[in-house]
C-alpha positions in Angstrom: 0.0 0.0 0.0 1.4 3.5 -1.3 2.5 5.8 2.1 1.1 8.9 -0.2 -0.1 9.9 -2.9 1.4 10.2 -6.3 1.9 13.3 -8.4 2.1 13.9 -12.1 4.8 16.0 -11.8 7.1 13.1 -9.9 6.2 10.7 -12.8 7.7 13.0 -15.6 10.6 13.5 -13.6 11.0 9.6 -13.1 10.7 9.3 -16.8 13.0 11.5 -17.8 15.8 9.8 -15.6 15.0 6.5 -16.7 15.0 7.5 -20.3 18.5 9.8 -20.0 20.2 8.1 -17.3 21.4 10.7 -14.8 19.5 13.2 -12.9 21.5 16.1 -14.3 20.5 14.8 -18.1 16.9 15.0 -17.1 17.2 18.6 -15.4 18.4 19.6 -18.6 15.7 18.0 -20.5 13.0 19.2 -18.1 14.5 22.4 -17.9 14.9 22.5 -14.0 18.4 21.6 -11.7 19.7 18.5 -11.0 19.1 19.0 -7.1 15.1 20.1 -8.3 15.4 16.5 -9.9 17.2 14.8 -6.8 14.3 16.7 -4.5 11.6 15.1 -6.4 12.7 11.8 -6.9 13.4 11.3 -3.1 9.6 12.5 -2.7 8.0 10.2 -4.8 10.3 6.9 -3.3 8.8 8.5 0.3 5.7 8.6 -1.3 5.6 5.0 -2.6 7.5 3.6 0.1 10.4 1.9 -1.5 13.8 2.9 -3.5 13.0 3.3 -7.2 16.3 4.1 -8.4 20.2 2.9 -7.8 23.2 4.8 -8.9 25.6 2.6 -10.7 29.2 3.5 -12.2 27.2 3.9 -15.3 24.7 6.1 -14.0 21.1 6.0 -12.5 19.3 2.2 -12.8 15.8 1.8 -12.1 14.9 -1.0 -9.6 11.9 -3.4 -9.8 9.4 -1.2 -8.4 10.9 1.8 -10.4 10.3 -0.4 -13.3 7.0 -0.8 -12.7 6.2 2.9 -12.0 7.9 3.5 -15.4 5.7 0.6 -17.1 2.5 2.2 -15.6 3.6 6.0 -16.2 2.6 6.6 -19.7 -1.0 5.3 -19.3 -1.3 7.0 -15.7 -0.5 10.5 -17.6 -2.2 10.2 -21.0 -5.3 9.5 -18.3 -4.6 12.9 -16.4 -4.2 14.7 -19.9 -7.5 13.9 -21.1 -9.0 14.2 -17.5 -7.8 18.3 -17.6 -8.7 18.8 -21.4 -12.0 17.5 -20.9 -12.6 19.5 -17.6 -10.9 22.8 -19.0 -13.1 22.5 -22.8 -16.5 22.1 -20.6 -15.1 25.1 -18.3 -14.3 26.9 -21.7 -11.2 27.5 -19.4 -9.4 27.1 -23.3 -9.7 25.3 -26.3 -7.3 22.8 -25.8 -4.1 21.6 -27.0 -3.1 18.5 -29.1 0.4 16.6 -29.5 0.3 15.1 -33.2 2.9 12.8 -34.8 3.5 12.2 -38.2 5.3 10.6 -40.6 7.2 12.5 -42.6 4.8 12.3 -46.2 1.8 12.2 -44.0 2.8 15.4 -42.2 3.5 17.3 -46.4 0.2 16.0 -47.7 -2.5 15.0 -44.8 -2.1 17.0 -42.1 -1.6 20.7 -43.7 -5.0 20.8 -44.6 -6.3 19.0 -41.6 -4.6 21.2 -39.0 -5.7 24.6 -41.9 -9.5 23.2 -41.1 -8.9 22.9 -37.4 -7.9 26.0 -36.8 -10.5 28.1 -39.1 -13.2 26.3 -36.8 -11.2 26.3 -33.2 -9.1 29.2 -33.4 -7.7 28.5 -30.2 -6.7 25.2 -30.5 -3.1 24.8 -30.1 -1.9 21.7 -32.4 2.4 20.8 -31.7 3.9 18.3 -34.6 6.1 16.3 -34.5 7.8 13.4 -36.9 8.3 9.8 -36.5 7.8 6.8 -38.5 5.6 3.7 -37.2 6.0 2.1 -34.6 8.0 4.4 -33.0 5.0 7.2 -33.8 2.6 4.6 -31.7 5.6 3.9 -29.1 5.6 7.6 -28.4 1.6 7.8 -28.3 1.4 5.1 -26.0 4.4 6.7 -23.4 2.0 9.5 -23.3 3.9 11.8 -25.0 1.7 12.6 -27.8 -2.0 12.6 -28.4 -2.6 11.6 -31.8 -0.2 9.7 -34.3 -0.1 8.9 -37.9 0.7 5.4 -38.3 0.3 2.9 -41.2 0.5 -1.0 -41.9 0.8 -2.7 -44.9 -1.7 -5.3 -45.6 0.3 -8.3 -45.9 1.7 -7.6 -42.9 0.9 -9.7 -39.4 0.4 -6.8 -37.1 -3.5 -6.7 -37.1 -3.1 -6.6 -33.3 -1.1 -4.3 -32.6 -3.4 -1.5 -32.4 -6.2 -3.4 -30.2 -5.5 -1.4 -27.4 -5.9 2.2 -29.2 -8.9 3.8 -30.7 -8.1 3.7 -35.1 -9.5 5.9 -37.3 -8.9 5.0 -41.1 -8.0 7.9 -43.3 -6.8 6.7 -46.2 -5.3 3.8 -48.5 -2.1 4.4 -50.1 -1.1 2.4 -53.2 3.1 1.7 -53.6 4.0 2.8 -57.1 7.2 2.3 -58.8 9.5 4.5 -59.9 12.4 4.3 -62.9 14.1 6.8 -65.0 12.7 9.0 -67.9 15.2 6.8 -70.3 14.2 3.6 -68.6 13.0 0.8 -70.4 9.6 0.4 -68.8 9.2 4.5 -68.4 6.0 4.4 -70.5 4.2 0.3 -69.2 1.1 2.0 -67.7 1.6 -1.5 -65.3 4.6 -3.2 -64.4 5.2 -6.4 -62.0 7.5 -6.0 -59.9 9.9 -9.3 -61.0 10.8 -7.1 -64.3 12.9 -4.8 -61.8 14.8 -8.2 -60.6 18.0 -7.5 -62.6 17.7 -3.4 -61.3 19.9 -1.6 -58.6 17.3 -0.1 -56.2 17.1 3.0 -54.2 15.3 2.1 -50.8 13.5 4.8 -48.5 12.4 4.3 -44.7 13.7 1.3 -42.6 10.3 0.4 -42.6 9.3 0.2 -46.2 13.0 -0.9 -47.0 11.6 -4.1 -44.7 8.5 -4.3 -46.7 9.8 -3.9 -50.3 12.7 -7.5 -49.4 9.4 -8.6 -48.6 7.7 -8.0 -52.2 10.6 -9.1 -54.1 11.4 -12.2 -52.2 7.7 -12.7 -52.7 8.3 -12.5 -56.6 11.4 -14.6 -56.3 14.3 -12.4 -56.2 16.7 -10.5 -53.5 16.8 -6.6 -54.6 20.1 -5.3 -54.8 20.2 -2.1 -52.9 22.5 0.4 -53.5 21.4 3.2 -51.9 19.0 3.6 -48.8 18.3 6.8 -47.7 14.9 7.8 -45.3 14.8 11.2 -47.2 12.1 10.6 -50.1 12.8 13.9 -52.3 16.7 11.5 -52.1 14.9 8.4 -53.4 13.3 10.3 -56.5 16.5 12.8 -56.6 18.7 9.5 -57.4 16.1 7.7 -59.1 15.7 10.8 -61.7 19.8 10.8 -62.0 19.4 7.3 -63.5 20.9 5.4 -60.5 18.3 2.9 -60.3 14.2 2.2 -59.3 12.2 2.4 -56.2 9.4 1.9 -54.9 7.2 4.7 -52.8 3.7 5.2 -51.5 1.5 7.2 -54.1 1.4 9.6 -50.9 5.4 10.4 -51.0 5.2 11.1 -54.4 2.4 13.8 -53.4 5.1 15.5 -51.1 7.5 15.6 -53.6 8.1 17.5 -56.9 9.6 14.5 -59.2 11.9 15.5 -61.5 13.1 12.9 -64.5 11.2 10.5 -63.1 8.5 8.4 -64.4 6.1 6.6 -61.9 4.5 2.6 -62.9 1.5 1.1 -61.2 3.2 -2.3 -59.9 1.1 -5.3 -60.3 0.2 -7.1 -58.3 -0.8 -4.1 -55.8 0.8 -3.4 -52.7 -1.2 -1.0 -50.5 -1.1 0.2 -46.8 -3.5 1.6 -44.8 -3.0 5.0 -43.2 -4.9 5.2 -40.2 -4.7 8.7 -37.4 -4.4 6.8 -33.2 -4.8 7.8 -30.2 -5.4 6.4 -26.3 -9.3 5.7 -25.8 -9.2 8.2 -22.5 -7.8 10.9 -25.2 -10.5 10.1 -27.8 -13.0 11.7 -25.2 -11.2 15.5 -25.3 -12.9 17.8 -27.5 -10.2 19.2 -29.1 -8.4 15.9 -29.4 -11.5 14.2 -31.6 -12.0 17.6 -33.5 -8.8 16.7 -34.5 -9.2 13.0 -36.0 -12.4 14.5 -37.3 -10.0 16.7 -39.7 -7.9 14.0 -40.3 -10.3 11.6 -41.5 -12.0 14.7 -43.7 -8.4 15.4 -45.2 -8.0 11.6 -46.2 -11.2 12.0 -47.7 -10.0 14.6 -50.3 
């Protein structure tokens, strides 16, 4: 049984140690002193009875029950979030503030307009952005330090379940296209399977989709040779229209981008993901929160 009573503010501080190691890194990243941090931490292990951390010649280490805390902290703050936007928007205290995270060609093409819409009709909603590919988008949703992310799944992939937990609103389905040269031999196939591009040096984008296009060519029977990898998609199609090889992209990066000597081919058979706007079911309760996924799911519409 806890001795007292736990505070928000001791949980942040316990994150930020265990995620920088030292209480003078997490000062710095909370922007208070180390001996603030020290202060703090010595009040929640009073509060909870029990030593959360041990200093090691490597720096701070969390200990069982420090673990636990740590575990629990994310879902015990995303609940206190949505408990004070919900209590401030019926107040009309404010209109709220959202933490959205994108990935990088969703945050060019879907959420511009989205966030343009938002504010025309809540004017004082206060929308942050921030980048990150899936999972780490959903990682960072589920620590509770965003409120909405932008995350996508292929469909061949085995991850149905990993979302179970979080409310999903589908916004869109994105179609991978190919991409070769001006000059390339296939420049003008209005179709191309993807086993003509066996013999090709590739250009591949994200980790992620890098994973997922071994996984379509291995499907087709062949290993692509990669020459050049880069997680920067105006790169891909900057090296793919310098006649350096082929790719593969989501119709949705090519939106983001301006391609120049570059001819894009609908690969057959289709590969598609599905683009989908998270968040925690607590969050999906606050106003401006859902006014948000509302816009989302309006600009995946268009």
């Amino acid at each position: 049984m806890l001795d007292g009573v736990l505070e928000a503010r001791h949980l942040r501080v316990l994150r930020a140690v265990a995620a920088t190691g030292s209480f003078s890194a997490a000062g710095r990243e909370l922007g208070c002193t180390q001996p603030a941090v020290s202060q703090q931490m010595k009040a929640l292990e009073a509060s909870v009875g029990t030593p959360l951390l041990v200093r090691t010649s490597r720096g701070m280490r969390l200990t069982q029950a420090g673990e636990a805390l740590v575990r629990h902290a994310g879902t015990i703050l995303a609940g206190l979030t949505a408990a004070e936007e919900e209590v401030a928007a019926i107040a009309g205290l404010r209109a709220g503030r959202v933490r959205l995270t994108s990935f990088p060609s969703g945050s060019s093409t879907l959420v511009p307009p989205a966030l343009a819409a938002l504010r025309a009709a809540h004017p004082g909603t206060r929308v942050s952005l921030e980048e990150a590919e899936p999972p780490r988008s959903v990682e960072l949703l589920r620590e509770g330090d965003c409120d909405v992310a932008l995350a996508f799944r292929y469909e061949d992939a085995s991850s149905a379940e990993e979302w179970d937990d979080l409310v999903v609103r589908p916004l869109l389905t994105d179609r991978l296209v190919g991409l070769v040269p001006e000059g390339h031999r296939l420049a003008r196939a209005k179709a191309v399977a993807i086993g003509e591009l066996a013999d090709e040096p590739w250009i591949a984008g994200c980790p992620r989709c890098r994973g997922q296009l071994v996984r379509v060519c291995e499907s087709a029977g062949f290993t692509p040779r990669i020459d050049f990898a880069t997680d920067g998609y105006p790169a891909v199609v900057g090296l793919v229209g310098a006649g350096l090889g082929v790719a593969v992209l989501p119709q949705l990066a090519i939106e983001s981008v301006r391609p120049r000597g570059v001819r894009t081919v609908a690969l057959e058979p289709a590969v598609r993901r599905e683009v989908v706007a998270l968040t925690l079911p607590d969050l999906a309760q606050v106003p401006a929160v859902a006014a948000t996924l509302e816009e989302l799911v309006r600009a995946g519409a268009r």
